[in-house]
Structure formats: structure tokens, C-alpha cells
C-alpha positions in Angstrom: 62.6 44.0 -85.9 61.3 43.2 -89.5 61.2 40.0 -91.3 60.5 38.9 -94.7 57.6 36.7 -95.0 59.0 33.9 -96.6 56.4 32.1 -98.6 55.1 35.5 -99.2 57.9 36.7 -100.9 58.1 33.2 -102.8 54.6 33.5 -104.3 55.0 37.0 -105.0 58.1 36.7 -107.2 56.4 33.8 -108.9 54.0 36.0 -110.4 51.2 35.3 -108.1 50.3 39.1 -107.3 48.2 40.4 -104.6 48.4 44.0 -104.0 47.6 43.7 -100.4 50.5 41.2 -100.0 52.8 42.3 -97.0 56.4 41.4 -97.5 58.0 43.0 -94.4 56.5 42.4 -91.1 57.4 44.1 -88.3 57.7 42.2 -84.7 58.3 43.4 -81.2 60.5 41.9 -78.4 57.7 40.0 -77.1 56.8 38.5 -80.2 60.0 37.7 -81.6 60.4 35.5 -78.4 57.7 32.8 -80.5 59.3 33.3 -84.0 61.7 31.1 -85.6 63.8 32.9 -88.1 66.6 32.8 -90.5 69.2 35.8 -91.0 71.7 36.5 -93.8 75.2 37.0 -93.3 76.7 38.6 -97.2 78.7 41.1 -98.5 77.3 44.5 -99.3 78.2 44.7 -103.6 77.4 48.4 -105.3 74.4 49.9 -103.4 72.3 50.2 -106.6 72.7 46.5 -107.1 71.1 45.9 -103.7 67.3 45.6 -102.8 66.9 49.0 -100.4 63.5 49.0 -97.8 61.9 51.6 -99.8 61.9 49.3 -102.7 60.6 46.3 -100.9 58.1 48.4 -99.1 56.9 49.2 -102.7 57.9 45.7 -104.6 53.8 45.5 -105.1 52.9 49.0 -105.9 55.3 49.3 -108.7 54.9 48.7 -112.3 55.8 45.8 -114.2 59.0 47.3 -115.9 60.5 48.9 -112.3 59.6 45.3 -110.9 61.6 43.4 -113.0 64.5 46.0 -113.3 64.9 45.0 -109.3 64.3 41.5 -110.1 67.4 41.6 -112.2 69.9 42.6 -109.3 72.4 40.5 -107.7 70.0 41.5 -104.1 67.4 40.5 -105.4 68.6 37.3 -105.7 70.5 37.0 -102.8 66.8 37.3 -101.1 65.4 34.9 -103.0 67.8 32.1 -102.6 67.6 32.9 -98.8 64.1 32.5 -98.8 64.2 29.2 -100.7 66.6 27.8 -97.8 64.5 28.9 -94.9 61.7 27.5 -96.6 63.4 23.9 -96.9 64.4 24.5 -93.5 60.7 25.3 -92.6 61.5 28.8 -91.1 58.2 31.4 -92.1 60.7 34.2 -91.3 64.1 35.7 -92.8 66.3 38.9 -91.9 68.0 40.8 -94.2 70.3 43.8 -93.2 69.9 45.6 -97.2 65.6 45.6 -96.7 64.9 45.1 -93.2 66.2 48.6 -92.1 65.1 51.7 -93.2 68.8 53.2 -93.0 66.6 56.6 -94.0 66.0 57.0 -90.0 68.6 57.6 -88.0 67.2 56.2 -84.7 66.1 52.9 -86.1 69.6 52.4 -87.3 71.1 53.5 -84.4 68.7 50.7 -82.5 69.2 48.3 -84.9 73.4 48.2 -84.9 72.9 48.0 -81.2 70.5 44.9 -81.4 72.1 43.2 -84.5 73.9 40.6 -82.4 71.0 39.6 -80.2 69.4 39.6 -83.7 72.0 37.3 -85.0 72.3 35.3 -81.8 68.8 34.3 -81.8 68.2 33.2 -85.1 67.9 29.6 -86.1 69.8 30.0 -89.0 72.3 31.7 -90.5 73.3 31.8 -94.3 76.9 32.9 -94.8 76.8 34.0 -98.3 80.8 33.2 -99.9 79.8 34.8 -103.0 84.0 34.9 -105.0 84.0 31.3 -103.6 83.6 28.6 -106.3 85.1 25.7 -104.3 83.0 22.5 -103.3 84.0 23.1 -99.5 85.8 25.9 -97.4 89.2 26.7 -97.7 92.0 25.3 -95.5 94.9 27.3 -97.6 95.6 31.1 -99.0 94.5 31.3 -102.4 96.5 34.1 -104.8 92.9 34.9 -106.2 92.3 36.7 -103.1 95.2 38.7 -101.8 93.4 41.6 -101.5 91.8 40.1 -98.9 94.5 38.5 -97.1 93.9 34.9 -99.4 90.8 34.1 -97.8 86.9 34.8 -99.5 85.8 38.3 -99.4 83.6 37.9 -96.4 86.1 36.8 -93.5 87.6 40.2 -94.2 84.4 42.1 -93.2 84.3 43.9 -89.8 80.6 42.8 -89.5 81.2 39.1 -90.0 83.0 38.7 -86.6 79.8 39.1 -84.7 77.4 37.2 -87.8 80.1 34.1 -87.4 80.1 34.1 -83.2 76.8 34.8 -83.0 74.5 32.4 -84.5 74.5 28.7 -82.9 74.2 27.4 -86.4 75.8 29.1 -89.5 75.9 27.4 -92.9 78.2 28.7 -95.4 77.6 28.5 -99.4 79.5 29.0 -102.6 78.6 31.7 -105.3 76.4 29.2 -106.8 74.3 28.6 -103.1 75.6 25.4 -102.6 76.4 24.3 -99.1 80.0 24.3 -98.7 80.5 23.4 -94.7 78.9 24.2 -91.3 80.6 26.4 -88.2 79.9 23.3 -86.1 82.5 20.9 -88.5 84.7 23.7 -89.8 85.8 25.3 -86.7 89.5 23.9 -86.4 89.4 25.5 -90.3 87.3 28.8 -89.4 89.8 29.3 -86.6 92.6 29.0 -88.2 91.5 31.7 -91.1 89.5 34.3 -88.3 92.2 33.6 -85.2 89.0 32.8 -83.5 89.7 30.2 -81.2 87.6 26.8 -81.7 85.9 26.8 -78.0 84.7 30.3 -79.3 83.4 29.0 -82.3 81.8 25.8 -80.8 80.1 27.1 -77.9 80.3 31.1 -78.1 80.7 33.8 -75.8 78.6 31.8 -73.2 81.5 29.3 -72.7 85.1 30.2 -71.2 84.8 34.7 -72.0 87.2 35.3 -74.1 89.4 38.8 -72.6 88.4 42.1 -73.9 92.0 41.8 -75.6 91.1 39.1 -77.5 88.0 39.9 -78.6 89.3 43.2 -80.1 92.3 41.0 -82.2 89.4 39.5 -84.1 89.0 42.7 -86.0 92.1 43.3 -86.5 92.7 44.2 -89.9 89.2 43.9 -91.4 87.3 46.4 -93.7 84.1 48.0 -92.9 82.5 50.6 -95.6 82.5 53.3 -92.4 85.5 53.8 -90.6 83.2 53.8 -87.2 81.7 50.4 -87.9 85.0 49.1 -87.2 83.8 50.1 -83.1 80.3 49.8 -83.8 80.5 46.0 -85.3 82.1 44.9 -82.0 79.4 46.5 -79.7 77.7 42.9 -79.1 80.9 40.8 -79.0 81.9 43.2 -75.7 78.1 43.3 -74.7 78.0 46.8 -74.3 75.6 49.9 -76.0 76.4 53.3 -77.1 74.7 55.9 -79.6 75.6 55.9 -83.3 77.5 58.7 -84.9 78.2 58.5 -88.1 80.8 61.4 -89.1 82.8 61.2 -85.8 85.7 58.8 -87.8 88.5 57.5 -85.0 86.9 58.7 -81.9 84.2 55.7 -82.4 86.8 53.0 -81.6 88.0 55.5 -78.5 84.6 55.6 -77.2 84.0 51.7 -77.5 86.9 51.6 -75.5 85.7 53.8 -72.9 82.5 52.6 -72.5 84.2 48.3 -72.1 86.4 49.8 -69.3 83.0 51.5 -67.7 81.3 48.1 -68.3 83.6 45.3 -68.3 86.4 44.4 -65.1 89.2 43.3 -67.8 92.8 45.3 -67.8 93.3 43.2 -71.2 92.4 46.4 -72.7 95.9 47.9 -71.8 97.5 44.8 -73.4 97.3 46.1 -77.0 100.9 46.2 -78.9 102.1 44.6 -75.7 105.3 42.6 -77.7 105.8 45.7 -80.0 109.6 46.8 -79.2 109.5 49.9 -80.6 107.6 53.3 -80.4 106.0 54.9 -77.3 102.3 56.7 -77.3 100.6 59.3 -75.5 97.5 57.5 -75.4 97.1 54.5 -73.2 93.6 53.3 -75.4 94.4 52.3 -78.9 93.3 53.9 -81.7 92.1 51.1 -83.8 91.4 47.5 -83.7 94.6 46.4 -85.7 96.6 47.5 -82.5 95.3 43.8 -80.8 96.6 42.0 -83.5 98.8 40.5 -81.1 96.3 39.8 -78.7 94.4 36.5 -79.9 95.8 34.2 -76.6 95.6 36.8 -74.1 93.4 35.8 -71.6 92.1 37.5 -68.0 93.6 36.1 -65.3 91.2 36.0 -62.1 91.5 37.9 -58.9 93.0 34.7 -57.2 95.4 33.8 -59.6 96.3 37.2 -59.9 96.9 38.0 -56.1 99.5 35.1 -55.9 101.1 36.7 -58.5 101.7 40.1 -57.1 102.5 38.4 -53.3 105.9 37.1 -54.7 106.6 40.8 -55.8 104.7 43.4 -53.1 106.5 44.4 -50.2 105.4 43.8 -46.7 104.6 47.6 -46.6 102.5 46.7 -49.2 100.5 43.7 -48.3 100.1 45.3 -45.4 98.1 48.2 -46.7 96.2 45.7 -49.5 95.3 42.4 -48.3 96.1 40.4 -51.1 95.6 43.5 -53.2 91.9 42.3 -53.8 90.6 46.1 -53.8 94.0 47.4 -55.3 93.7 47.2 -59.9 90.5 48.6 -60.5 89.7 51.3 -61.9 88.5 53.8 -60.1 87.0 56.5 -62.6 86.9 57.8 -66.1 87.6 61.5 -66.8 88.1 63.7 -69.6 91.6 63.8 -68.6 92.1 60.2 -68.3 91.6 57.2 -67.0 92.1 57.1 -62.7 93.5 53.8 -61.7 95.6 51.8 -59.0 98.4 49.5 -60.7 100.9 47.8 -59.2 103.8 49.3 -60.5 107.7 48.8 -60.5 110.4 51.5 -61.2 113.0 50.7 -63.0 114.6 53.4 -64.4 115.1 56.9 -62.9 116.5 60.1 -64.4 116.4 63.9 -64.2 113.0 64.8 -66.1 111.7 61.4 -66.2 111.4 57.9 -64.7 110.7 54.5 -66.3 108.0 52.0 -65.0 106.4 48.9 -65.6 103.1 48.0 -64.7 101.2 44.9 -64.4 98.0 43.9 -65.9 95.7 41.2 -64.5 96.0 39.1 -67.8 98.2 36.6 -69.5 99.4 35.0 -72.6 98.3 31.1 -73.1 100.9 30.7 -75.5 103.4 31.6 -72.5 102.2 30.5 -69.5 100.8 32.0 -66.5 103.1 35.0 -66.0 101.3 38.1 -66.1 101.6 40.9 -69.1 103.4 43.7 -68.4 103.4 47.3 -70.0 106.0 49.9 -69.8 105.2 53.5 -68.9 107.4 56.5 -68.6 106.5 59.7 -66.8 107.3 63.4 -67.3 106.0 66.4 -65.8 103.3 66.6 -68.4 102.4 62.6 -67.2 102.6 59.4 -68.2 102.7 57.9 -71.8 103.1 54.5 -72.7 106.6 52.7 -74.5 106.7 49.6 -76.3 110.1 48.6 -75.2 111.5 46.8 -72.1 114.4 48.4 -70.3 117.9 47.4 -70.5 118.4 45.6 -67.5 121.4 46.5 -65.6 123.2 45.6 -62.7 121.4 47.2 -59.8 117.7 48.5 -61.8 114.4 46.9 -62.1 115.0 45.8 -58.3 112.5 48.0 -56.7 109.7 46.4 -55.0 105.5 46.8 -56.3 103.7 49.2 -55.1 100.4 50.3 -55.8 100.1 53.6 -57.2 97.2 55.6 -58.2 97.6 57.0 -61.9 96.3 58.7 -64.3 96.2 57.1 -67.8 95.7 59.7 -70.6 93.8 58.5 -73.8 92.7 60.6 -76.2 96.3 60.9 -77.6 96.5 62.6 -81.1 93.3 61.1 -82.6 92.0 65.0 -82.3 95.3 66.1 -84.9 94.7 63.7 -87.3 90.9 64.8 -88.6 91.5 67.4 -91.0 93.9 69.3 -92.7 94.2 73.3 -92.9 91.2 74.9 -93.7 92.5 77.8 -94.7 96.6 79.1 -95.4 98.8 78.7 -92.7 102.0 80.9 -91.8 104.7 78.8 -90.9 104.7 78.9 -87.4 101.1 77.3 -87.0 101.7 74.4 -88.8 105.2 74.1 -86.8 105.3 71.8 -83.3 108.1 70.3 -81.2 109.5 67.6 -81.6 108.5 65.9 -78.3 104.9 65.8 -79.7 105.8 63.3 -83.0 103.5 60.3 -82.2 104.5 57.3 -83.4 102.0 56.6 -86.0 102.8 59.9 -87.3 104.4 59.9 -91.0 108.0 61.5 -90.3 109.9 62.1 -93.2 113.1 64.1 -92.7 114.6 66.8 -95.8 118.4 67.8 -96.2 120.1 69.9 -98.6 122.5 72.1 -99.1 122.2 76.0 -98.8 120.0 77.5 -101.7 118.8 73.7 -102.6 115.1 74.4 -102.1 114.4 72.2 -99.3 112.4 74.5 -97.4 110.6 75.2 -100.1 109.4 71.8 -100.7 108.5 71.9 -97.0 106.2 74.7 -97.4 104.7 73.1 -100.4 103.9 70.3 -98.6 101.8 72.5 -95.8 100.2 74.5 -97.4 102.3 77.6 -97.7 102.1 80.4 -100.4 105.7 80.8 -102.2 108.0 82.8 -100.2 109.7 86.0 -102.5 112.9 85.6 -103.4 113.4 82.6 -101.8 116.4 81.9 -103.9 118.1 84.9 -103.1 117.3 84.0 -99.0 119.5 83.7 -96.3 119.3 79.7 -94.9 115.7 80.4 -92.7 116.5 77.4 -91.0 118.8 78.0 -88.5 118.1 74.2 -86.0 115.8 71.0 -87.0 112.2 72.2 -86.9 109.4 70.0 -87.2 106.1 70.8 -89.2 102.8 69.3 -90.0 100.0 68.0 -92.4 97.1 66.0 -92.4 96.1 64.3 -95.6 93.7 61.4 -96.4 93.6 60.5 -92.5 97.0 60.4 -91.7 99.8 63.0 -90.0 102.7 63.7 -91.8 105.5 65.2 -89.8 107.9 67.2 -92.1 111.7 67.8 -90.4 113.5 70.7 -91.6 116.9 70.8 -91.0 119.8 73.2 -90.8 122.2 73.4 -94.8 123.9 70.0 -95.1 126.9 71.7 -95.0 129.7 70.8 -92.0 129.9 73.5 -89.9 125.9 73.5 -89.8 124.8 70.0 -89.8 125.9 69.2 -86.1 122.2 69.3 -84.6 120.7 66.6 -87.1 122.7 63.8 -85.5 121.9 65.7 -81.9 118.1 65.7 -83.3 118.3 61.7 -84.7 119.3 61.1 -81.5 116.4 62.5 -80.0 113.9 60.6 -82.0 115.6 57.2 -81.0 114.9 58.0 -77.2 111.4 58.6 -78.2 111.1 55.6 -80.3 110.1 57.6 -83.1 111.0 55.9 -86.9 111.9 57.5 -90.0 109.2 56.9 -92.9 111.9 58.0 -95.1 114.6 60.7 -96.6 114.1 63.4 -99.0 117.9 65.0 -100.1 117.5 68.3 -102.6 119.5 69.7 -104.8 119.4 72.6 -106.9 121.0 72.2 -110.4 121.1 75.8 -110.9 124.3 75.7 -108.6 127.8 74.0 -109.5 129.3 71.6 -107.3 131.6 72.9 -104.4 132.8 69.9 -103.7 130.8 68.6 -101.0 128.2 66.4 -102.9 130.4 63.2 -102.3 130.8 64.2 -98.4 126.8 64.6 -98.5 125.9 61.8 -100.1 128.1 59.7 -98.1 125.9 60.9 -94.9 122.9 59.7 -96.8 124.4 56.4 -97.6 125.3 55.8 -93.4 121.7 57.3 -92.9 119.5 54.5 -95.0 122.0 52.1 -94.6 120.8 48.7 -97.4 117.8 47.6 -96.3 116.2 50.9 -96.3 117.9 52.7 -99.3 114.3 52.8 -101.7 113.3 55.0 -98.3 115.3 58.0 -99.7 114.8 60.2 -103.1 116.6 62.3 -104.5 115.2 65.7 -106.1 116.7 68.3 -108.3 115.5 71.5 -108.2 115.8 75.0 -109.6 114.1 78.0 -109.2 113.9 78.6 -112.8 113.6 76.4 -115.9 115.2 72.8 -115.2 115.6 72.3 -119.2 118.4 74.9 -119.8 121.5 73.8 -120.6 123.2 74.5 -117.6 120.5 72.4 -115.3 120.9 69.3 -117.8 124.7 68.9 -117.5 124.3 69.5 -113.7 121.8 67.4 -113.5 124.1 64.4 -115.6 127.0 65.0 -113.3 125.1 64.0 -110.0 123.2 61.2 -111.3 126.4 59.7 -113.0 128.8 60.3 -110.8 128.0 61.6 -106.8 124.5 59.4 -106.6 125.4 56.8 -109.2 125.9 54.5 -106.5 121.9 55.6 -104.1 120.4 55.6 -107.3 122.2 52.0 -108.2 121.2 50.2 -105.3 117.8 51.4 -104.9 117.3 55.1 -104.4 114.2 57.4 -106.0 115.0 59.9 -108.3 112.6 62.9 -108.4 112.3 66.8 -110.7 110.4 69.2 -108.1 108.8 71.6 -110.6 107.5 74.2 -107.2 104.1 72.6 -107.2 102.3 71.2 -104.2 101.2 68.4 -106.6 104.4 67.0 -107.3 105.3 67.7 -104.5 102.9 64.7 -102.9 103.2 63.0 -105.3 107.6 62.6 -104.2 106.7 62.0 -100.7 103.8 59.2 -101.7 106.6 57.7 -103.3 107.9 56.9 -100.3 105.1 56.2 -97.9 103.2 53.5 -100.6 104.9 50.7 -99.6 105.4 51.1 -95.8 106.9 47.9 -94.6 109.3 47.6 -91.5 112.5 48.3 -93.2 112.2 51.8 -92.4 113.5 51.2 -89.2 116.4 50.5 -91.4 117.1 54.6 -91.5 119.7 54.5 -89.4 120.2 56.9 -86.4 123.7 57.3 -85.7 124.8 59.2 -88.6 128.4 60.0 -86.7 131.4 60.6 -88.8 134.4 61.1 -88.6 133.5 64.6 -90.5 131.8 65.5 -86.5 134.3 64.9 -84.0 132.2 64.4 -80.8 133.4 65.1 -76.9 132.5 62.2 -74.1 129.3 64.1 -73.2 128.0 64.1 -77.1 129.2 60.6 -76.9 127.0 59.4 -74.0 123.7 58.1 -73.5 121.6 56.5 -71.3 120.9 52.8 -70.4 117.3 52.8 -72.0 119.1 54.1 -75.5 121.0 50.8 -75.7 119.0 48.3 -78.3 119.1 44.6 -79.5 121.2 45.2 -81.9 124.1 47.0 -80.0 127.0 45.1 -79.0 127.1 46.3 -75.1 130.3 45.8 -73.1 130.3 46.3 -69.3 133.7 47.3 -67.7 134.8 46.0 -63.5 137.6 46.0 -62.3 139.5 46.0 -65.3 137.9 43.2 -67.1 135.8 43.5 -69.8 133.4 41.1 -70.9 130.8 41.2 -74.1 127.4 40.3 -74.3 124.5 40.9 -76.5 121.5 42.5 -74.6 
């Protein structure tokens, strides 16, 4: 570890120059044991405005001009009024993450991300440097100034500030102009209620009451790091676990944190992420980032004891036979590349042909709710299990199985894998096509209708990459069912659906296929409807867009754009007054009430830019698309008509027929 020589550094930048001045020193464990120190805690502003460890290795050797060019940064004096308070606080020593690591060597960066919170932990001080705060004390309220950043100062957004805050006994925090502005110690009711860091936490650290892994993980939920794998790497103390540094390997970082807590750490809070989300379904029982534990700030581990008088009010005497008091029977027994081998006590619920509906439960509990423990749902296939975010409907007769402990296999690495890259070279059709059983449900899925010859396809294979097809105007319909294609773009998977012509005799499969996405939980990002103003109207627009009214339903109707196309020129004439007829009379009332309006000139680039359109602001009203887009155009027969039990949802009004009563109730 290296430290700035404090009084050093102060007589230096007063002008009193000694070449052999040393300004970094460089300690080992031994002898860091003796030294008192001070550490800063900041926010990283433009690299070239920061003072690197090449340039403080050569601060001395440097001419005059290159001196005070440096002298003139915002790092440099960040330094130097860190310096000045470890000197009033009669520390010799002071670490600072810009100088003190020579980010040129990959090892010593690798060491030092996996030392930092010792570092930080045994310093004497920390300086928490609040440099867009220009208040006398910390804030206790949002503040518009900073909605970027959630209404709070810059620095409680960073991913690296969870550990610099925890850390350190004793953390001072100061204003842009380096004036003291509160303590960790008097702040904490204040600093928890901003970080969702509890106040024991903050008061006494991780050597108090252990927080759950769970919880640990909600404390960087929604925070920014520069890297998208110091999001894991920032959180390697906080869990007290070690694991190399590779930069470059994006997503998987935060899966490999994961793996290596579950190696390290006896805590099935690490299953508990999304736990009171009540919609979607994954293939991956780890998450794949920290904002899935958002809602996991009062989950706590519940021990063995507490745990095993839980599960003897639910095991059978089969059971409890086998596993006294189930002491051996939740642990985990081994990690594999194809998952994760554990015993959980599990309950079936839920049975069907090709698949079967469980719960398990996890040794861990909310505060906020009492003592009862958390419990996840999983359903399992042939292919295995995958977890769902959504009880069961409870009917009469299900969910009365007894536990038992099963051995199971947990897969986890998911789609992380799908979603690094886009094509690297021109794909046919077929390769970018999958089924629609593999949609994940962080997966952008935006569905295109149109009638025959309206270019939907087209805007499809825009969209993935596809060369133009030739002739496509003068094409039969190539889509002959719903079909389901991908593309990656700026770290995200977007999930095209093609779908048969929007015409009656054809459309019958995309309620069939809206269907299908609602069993898998699967949500609509939003609606793209085409149109080619080359063509006349048959007659059918007002039947058409009357489906895309039942489809978006209000709260969702910005989720669906409209888009004119025409394999020609879209200024003729002809194109205008077609163009005048749909907007003013067949969409007057989409486009009214909140609908996009889009020209597709057969370019991939507008192309995006129609579908960013939709995905910019993603807020939950896109569970607003609505999936029962019955008509009375689709006359449907009693086995079209039914569903399961596990289809049923809170907003369904659910009536249960005996014996020739009837009564109502709202699940």
C-alpha cells in the first residue's frame, strides 16, 4: 500500500523543493499495522483533471510550467485539502485512490480492489468529499438540483461509496468548499435513510448483527460505477470474499460475485432477489445485477434454530424422520457449470402435463413482516427448473402437499451469454430467429402487425441486420405464424415478433401467441402497427385499429406507433392523400390520446430510431398492453376459451361455481 507523506507533500507544494523529496511511500502489511492514516472517499471528475501516479511519482522531476499546469487541477487540490485535514488531525499519512495506484499494472490493481476495504476499514479517518454540495450540513430531503442522481449529492450514488461509508469507523463529510458538514457517527438516522443502510450498520459496521447477503447486495442497488464490473467488484469487501479482476468480462462479474458468496458464505438470502415482484419468470436462479435486491434492504438470515421450527409445522413425519430437524437438509451441496446442486424444502402446488409448480423456502425473513420465512416460486419442465415471480392461485384442494426435501439443481447463468454483442457479421433470417419459450423477461419485446404488403417484415429485418429482400413488395406474406427474432444493441436484447397479415382469416395465432407470453410472464415493451400508403384502404383499417385500441388499452397507448411506409417515394401524391386519410380519420382517435406517429424511409437508422421511441421511457405501464385481444371478430370454442388456474391474475374477477351457486371474489 502507498501513502502520501503528508507534511511532505505540504512543504513541497509550498515551494520548498528538494529533489530527493519522496511523496509516495510504499508500506507492507506488517508495517501498515504501526501507521496511522487518513483515506479519501471523492468522486472520480474527467481523468485529465485528476492527479495520476505517474505524475506524482514525477511531481519533483518536472519543470516549473508542467508543475503548475497539475497544480491547477481540481485533483490537485482535492490532495491538498486532504493533506491539510490529516495534518490538523495529526495523521503523517494519507490514501488516495487517483495517485496511490499505478492502474498501469494490472496485478497491483487487481490486489488493490481486493484490499481496498481493509484499506478503508483501517484507516483513522476518512474524508467524504460532497463536492455539488453547497449546504452548511447534510441533507435530510431530495433536492431537484440533483435528480440525476436520485436527489441526493453525487457521491451516495457511487457504487464504491457503499464500502468507503461502512467501512471506516469514523467518516467526516465536507461541502464543495471543505467545510465539515456532519459525521457518520451523528448522521446515521439521516445516512440511512438516503443509502437504505440500516443505522446499526452504520454505527457499529459489519462486526455487529451481519447483515444477510440479501441485504448487503440492496445497498448497490441502483448506483453508477464507471465499469460495469465494479458494480461486483465494489462489493467484494462488504461480502468478505476475493476473486481476480477482469476487466472486459461486463455482466458475468456480478454472476461470479455471486458464485463465489454462495462458495464462501452459508446465507440462501441470495435466492431472495425480486422476491415480491409479481410478474416475470427467469431462467437464471442468480441475478444479473445488483438492482435486482432493491427489494431486499430488511431481509435478514434466519438461524438454523429458528429456521428448523419453522419447517417442523410443515414437514411430514416421513420427513422428519429422514432429517432430524432438517439441520443437514438446505445447504448447498456443490457448484457446477450447470448449476447450483442443492436440498430445499419444497412444496408442490401446482401440477400439469409438461410442467409442475413449486415453492421453495429460503432460510431468511423480512423484518418489516415478521418471522415467516421467504418463499420463491419455481416451475419445472423437462429442460429444468426456472424461477417465477408470481404466487399461485390458490384453489380449493392445491398448495396442500406436504415439504419435502428435494435435491435440485438451480441453473444460473441464464441469458447473460446472449446479451454481449450483436452480429458480427450479416445474418440470414433463420439465425437471428428463436422460439418463443426462450424470451427472458428482461428481454425488450416489441411486437409488429400490419396488413399484407405493409412492410412489417421488412422493418423486422432492418432491425437485425438483414440485407433487403428483392421484390419484397411484390412477395407472397413470408410470415405464415408469430416468429420471434433477435438483436443485441448497447447491452440490451431486443426481441422482435413477427406476426401473420392483420387480416381476419390470418390473425387467429396472435391472440393464441399473447396468450402464450402471459403464462410465461413475459411483458410487452411496446406495439409497432405498419402501413403502406402506396395501397388504398380495403376497408379494414377501422377493424385493425380497433384491435390496437383493445391491445394498449389507456394507460399504455404512447407504447404503440404508427408507421407509414411505401416501397417507393412517400412524397407522391398518391402517398400524401393516403397518408391524410389514416391520420385523420382511422387513427385520429391512437394518435389523439397518445399514440407515435412514425415515416419508415427502409433504413436501419430510422428504423431504431422508431423502436427507441418506445423503449426511452420504460416505466411500468407497459404492462398496460393488454393480452386478451378477443373479439367478437374471433369467435373462440370452450377449449380456445380455457386456461389454467396459474393464468388467473389480480386483476381478474374469478367466479367459482358448486352446486349451483355462484359466488364472486377477487383473488
Amino acid at each position: 500500500m502507498r501513502l502520501i507523506d503528508v507534511k511532505a507533500f505540504l512543504n513541497f507544494d509550498e515551494g520548498n523543493l528538494e529533489l530527493e523529496t519522496q511523496l509516495l511511500v510504499e508500506f507492507d502489511a506488517a508495517q501498515l499495522a504501526e501507521i496511522a492514516y487518513a483515506i479519501l472517499s471523492h468522486c472520480w471528475g474527467d481523468p485529465k483533471d485528476e492527479v495520476q501516479y505517474s505524475e506524482m511519482i514525477a511531481l519533483t522531476t518536472m519543470d516549473a510550467v508542467a508543475r503548475d499546469k497539475i497544480r491547477q487541477r481540481s485533483g490537485h487540490l482535492k490532495i491538498r485539502k486532504s493533506c491539510e485535514l490529516a495534518l490538523k488531525d495529526r495523521l503523517d499519512w494519507l490514501w488516495v485512490d487517483t495517485c496511490c495506484i499505478d492502474r498501469r499494472s494490472t496485478a497491483e490493481l487487481s490486489e488493490a480492489i481486493n484490499s481496498m476495504y481493509a484499506w478503508y476499514t483501517n484507516s483513522d479517518r476518512c474524508y467524504a468529499f460532497l463536492h455539488d454540495s453547497d449546504t452548511s450540513s447534510l441533507p435530510t430531503e431530495r433536492d431537484r438540483r440533483f435528480i440525476e442522481f436520485n436527489g441526493w449529492p453525487r457521491w451516495f450514488s457511487r457504487g464504491w461509496t457503499v464500502q468507503e461509508l461502512v467501512a471506516p469507523g469514523n467518516v467526516h463529510f465536507f461541502n464543495h468548499k471543505w467545510q465539515c458538514i456532519g459525521d457518520k457517527q451523528g448522521c446515521a438516522p439521516a445516512l440511512c435513510a438516503i443509502t437504505h443502510i440500516s443505522v446499526d450498520v452504520l454505527e457499529r459496521g459489519l462486526g455487529g448483527t451481519r447483515p444477510s447477503v440479501a441485504q448487503i447486495m440492496s445497498w448497490a442497488a441502483n448506483r453508477r460505477t464507471a465499469r460495469e464490473e465494479d458494480r461486483a467488484y465494489s462489493m467484494l469487501g462488504l461480502l468478505g470474499v476475493h476473486m481476480p479482476i477482469l476487466y472486459g468480462e461486463g455482466k458475468n462479474a456480478f454472476l461470479r460475485l455471486q458464485l463465489e458468496v454462495i462458495r464462501t458464505v452459508d446465507d440462501q438470502s441470495i435466492f431472495a432477489w425480486g422476491w415480491t415482484k409479481e410478474w416475470g419468470c427467469s431462467s437464471s436462479f442468480l441475478a444479473d445485477d445488483p438492482n435486482r435486491f432493491q427489494d431486499c434492504s430488511t431481509i435478514e438470515k434466519t438461524d438454523r434454530e429458528k429456521f428448523n421450527r419453522i419447517l417442523v409445522q410443515s414437514l411430514s413425519k416421513r420427513v422428519l424422520r429422514r432429517f432430524p430437524f432438517a439441520k443437514e437438509g438446505n445447504r448447498v451441496l456443490s457448484v457446477t457449470n450447470d448449476g447450483i446442486h442443492i436440498r430445499l424444502p419444497l412444496r408442490l402446488h401446482q401440477h400439469f402435463t409438461d410442467s409442475a409448480l413449486f415453492s421453495a423456502t429460503l432460510a431468511c425473513h423480512d423484518t418489516q413482516k415478521g418471522s415467516e420465512a421467504i418463499t420463491i416460486f419455481m416451475e419445472k419442465r423437462n429442460s429444468g427448473y426456472s424461477r417465477c415471480f408470481r404466487a399461485p392461485v390458490v384453489v380449493d384442494g392445491e398448495g396442500k402437499q406436504p415439504v419435502t426435501f428435494q435435491s435440485v439443481l438451480l441453473p444460473y447463468r441464464g441469458s447473460i451469454h446472449r446479451k454481449v454483442r450483436g452480429p458480427l457479421s450479416p445474418r440470414n433470417r433463420e439465425q437471428a430467429r428463436i422460439s418463443l419459450s426462450e424470451i427472458e423477461p428482461d428481454d425488450v419485446v416489441i411486437i409488429v402487425l400490419g396488413p399484407l404488403g405493409s412492410g412489417k417484415s421488412n422493418i423486422i429485418n432492418k432491425l437485425i441486420g438483414m440485407l433487403p429482400e428483392p421484390n419484397a413488395n411484390a412477395l407472397d406474406p413470408c410470415t405464415k405464424t408469430v416468429s420471434a427474432y433477435t438483436h443485441v444493441r448497447k447491452g440490451k436484447r431486443f426481441v422482435f415478433i413477427d406476426t401473420p397479415a392483420l387480416e381476419q382469416d390470418k390473425f387467429q395465432s396472435v391472440p393464441l401467441w399473447l396468450g402464450f407470453i402471459y403464462r410465461r410472464s413475459t411483458v410487452l415493451t411496446g406495439v409497432i402497427y405498419t402501413h403502406n400508403i402506396a395501397v388504398k384502404c380495403t376497408g379494414t383499417e377501422g377493424r385493425n385499429f380497433r384491435v390496437l385500441c383493445k391491445m394498449c388499452r389507456e394507460g399504455a397507448i404512447d407504447r404503440l406507433h404508427l408507421v407509414t411506409t411505401m416501397w417507393d417515394d412517400t412524397s407522391s401524391p398518391e402517398a400524401l392523400e393516403m397518408e391524410r386519410v389514416l391520420k385523420e380519420e382511422y387513427a385520429k382517435f391512437l394518435l389523439d390520446t397518445g399514440s407515435g406517429y412514425k415515416r419508415f424511409d427502409n433504413t436501419p437508422e430510422l428504423a431504431w430510431k422508431i423502436v427507441e421511441g418506445l423503449t426511452e421511457e420504460m416505466t411500468d405501464k407497459v404492462g398496460s398492453i393488454y393480452r386478451k385481444v378477443r373479439s367478437p371478430l374471433f369467435p373462440e370454442g370452450r377449449a380456445q376459451a380455457k386456461i389454467s388456474t396459474t393464468d388467473i391474475k389480480p386483476n381478474d374477477v374469478v367466479i367459482m361455481c358448486r352446486l349451483g351457486s355462484a359466488r364472486i371474489r377477487k383473488e
